[in-house]
N, C-alpha and C positions, 0 to 999 in steps of 0.2 A: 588749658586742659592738660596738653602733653608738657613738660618741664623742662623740654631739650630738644636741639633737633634731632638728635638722634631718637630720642621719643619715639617726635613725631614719624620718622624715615621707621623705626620700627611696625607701627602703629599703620602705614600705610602700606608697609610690606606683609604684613598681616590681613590687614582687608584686600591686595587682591590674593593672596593665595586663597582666606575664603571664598573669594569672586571665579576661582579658576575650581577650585572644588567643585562650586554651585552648579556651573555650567559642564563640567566633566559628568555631573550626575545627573543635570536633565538630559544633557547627549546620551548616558546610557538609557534615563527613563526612555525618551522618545526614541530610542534605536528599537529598543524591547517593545514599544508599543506598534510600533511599526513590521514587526515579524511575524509571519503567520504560522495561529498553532494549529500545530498537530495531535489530535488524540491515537495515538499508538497502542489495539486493545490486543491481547494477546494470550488469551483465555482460551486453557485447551481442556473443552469438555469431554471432546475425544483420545484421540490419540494427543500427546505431549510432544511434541517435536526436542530435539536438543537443542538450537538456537534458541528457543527464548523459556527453556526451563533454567530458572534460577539457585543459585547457593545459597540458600542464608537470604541475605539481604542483598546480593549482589543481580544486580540488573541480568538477562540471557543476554547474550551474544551478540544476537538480531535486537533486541533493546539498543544495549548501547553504540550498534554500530549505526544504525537510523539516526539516535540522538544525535551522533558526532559528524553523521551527514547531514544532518538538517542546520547544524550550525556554520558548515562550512557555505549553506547556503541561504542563511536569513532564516529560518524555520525554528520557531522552539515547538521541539518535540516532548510531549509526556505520556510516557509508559504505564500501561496499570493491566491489569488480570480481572479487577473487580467491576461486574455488570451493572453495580448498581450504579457509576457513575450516567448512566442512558435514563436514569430516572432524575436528573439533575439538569443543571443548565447548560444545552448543547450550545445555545446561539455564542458562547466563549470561544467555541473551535472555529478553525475555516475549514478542518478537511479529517476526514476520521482513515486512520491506517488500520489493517486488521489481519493479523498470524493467528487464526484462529482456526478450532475443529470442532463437531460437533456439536451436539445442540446448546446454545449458550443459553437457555432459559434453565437450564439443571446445570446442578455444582460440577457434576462428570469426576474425570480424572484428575484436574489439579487439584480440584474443591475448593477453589474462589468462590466467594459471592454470584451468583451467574446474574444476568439479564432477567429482568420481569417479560412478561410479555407485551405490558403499556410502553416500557424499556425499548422494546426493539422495535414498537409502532413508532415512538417518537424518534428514532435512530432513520429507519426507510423515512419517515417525514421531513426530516431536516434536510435529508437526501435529496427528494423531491422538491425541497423546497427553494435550494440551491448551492449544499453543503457539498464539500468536494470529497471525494473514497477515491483510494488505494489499495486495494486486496494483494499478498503477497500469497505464491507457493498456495500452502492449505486454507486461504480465503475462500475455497473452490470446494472444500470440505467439509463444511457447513450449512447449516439448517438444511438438512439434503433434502431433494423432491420426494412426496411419498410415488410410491411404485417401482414396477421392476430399473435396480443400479445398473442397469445392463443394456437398456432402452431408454432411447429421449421420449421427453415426456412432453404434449402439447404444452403452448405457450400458459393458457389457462390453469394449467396444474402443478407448473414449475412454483416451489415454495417465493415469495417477495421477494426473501434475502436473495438468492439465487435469479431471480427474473433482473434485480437492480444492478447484483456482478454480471450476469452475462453470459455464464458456464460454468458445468459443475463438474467436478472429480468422480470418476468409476473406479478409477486403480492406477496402481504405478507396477512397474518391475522392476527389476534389478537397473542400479545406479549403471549410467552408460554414457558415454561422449553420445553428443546428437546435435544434429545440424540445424539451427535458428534459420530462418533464409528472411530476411528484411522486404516488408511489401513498404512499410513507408519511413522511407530515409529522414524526410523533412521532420518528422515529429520531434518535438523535445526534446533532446538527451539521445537521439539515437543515431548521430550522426557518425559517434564514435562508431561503430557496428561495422558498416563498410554495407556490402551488399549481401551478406553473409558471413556468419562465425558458428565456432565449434565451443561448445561446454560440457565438462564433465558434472553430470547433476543427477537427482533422483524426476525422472521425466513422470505428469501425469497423463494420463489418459484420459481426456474429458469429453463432454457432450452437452445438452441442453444450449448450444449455443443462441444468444441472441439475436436475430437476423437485421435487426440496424447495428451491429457492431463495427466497429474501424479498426481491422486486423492490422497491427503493426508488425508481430513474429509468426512466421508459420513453423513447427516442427513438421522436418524433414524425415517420414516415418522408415523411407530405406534402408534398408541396413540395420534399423534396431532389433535388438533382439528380447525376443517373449512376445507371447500370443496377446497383448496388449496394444501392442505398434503394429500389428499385422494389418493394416488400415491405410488409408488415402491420408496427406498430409491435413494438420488440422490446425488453426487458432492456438499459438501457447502465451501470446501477450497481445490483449488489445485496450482499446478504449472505446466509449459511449456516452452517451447524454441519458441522463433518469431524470426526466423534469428537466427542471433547473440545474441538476448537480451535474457535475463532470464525476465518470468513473474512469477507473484504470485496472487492470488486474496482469498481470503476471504471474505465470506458474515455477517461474523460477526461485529462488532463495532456500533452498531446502541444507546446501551446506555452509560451512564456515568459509569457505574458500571462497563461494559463489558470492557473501556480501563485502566481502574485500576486493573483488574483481573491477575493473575499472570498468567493462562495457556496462555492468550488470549498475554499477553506483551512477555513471552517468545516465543508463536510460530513466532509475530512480527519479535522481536530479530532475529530470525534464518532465516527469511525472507528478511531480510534486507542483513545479511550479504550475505546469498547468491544470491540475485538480484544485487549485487554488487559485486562477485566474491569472498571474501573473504573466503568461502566455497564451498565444491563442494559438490551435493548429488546426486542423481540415480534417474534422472526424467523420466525414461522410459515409454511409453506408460501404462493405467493398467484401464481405465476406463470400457472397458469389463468387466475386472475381479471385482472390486471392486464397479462396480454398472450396472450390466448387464441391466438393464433394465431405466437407467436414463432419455430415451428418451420420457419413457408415461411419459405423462402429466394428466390423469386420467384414475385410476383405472377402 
C-alpha cells in the first residue's frame, strides 16, 4: 500500500497525531461533561444595578467576573437577562445564580423577556427538588412580600421566592466600611475571612429572615451610619436547605471592587461548590445563637 518506508514512517506518524487529536478532544468533551452548570440570571425589573448592566453586547461586570470564576473552579457558568429560559429545560443546570430586582414576571426596567409565572413555579420546584441557588446583593430585592417594607411579615405571607432565599431587602444607606464578624469559619470558602473583616460596600438592611438559616456573616451594625443600621446586629450571608436544594445568599456584591476582592471570590468559590454538592458543610439551624435579636428592625 505505502511505496517507501518513508511512506509508511509518514503514514504512521499521521495516524498518531490523529490518535493524539482524538484523545485531546474527548479529554476536553469529558472535562466539559464533568463541570457543573451554572445558570447565571440577572434580570433587573427593578432597579438595574451597574455590575451586570451591559454595553452593546458586552457581558456586565458581575457576568463576566462569575464566568472567569467559575472556570478557575470547574463551573461552566451562562449568563442571560431573558425569563423565558425558566420555561425550558432546568434539569440542564445543577445550581441557578441570581442578580436580580424586582418582579421578574414583568419586562420592568431592562425590558428583557421576564419570567411567566409557570416560569418561576418550575424555577422554586427544581429548587425543591434539589437544584442548588446562590442569591448575590439584590437577590434579596425581589418578588418582595406584599405588606408593610418596614415590618417582617409572618412565615405564611413571606412571597416563595423570598421564603426559599431566606431574607429580604427594606433599604440600604449611604456606601460605608462595616464590619462582617464570621459565626462559621469551617464553611466553604470562608476560611480566608479570619474571625472578622472590614468591606467598603453598599450594606442592606434586611428582615423576613428564615428561622432554620446557618448564619455564616453577621453585620456589625455599630458604628454605621443612617437610621437604617440603628438596629441589633443581623444575618448579611447565610445558608439553608429548601427541600432538597442547598441555598446561599449574600448581601454583598453591589461594587466592582467587592467581586475582585479575594475574601468576597473565595467565600463565592465555597458557595458554589457547595450549592452544588461538591462539598458538604454543617448548615444547622444557629440564627438564635449568632444574632438573637435580628428581627428588630429598629433600635
Amino acid at each position: 500500500m505505502f511505496g517507501s518506508a518513508v511512506d509508511r514512517r509518514q503514514a504512521l506518524q499521521s495516524l498518531l497525531a490523529g490518535a493524539a487529536v482524538a484523545a485531546q478532544a474527548g479529554s476536553a468533551l469529558a472535562e466539559r461533561k464533568s463541570e457543573k452548570r451554572i445558570l447565571f440570571f440577572t434580570k433587573s425589573s427593578g432597579f438595574e444595578h451597574p455590575v451586570v448592566r451591559r454595553r452593546g453586547s458586552q457581558l456586565g461586570f458581575a457576568e463576566k467576573a462569575l464566568i472567569e470564576l467559575g472556570k478557575k473552579h470547574g463551573f461552566h457558568v451562562e449568563a442571560t437577562k431573558d425569563g423565558r429560559v425558566f420555561d425550558g429545560d432546568l434539569d440542564q443546570y445543577d445550581a441557578f445564580a441570581f442578580y436580580t430586582t424586582g418582579n421578574l414576571t414583568q419586562a420592568g426596567t431592562d425590558k428583557q423577556p421576564p419570567m411567566s409565572p409557570k416560569g418561576k413555579e418550575a424555577f422554586l420546584q427544581a429548587i425543591q427538588n434539589g437544584k442548588g441557588f446562590i442569591g448575590f446583593h439584590c437577590a434579596s430585592d425581589t418578588f418582595h412580600s406584599p405588606g408593610d417594607r418596614a415590618q417582617n411579615q409572618p412565615l405564611e405571607k413571606r412571597d416563595p421566592y423570598i421564603a426559599m432565599v431566606g431574607g429580604e431587602f427594606i433599604r440600604h444607606g449611604r456606601q460605608q466600611k462595616a464590619t462582617m464578624r464570621v459565626v462559621d469559619l469551617r464553611f466553604p470558602g470562608v476560611e480566608k475571612a479570619g474571625s472578622q473583616f472590614e468591606m467598603f460596600e453598599e450594606w442592606y438592611a434586611l428582615k423576613n429572615f428564615a428561622p432554620d438559616m446557618h448564619v455564616i456573616l453577621v453585620e456589625e451594625t455599630d458604628g454605621m451610619v443612617g437610621a437604617d443600621y440603628q438596629r441589633p446586629p443581623y444575618p448579611s450571608t447565610w445558608a439553608r436547605l429548601h427541600g432538597k436544594g442547598r441555598v446561599f445568599y449574600t448581601a454583598m456584591g453591589h461594587r466592582e471592587d467587592v467581586w475582585t476582592n479575594e475574601i468576597f471570590q473565595s467565600i463565592v468559590a465555597g458557595a458554589l461548590k457547595w450549592i452544588t454538592g461538591q462539598v458538604d458543610a454543617d448548615v444547622s439551624a444557629n440564627l438564635e445563637k449568632a444574632a438573637p435579636q435580628a428581627s428588630v428592625l429598629r433600635s
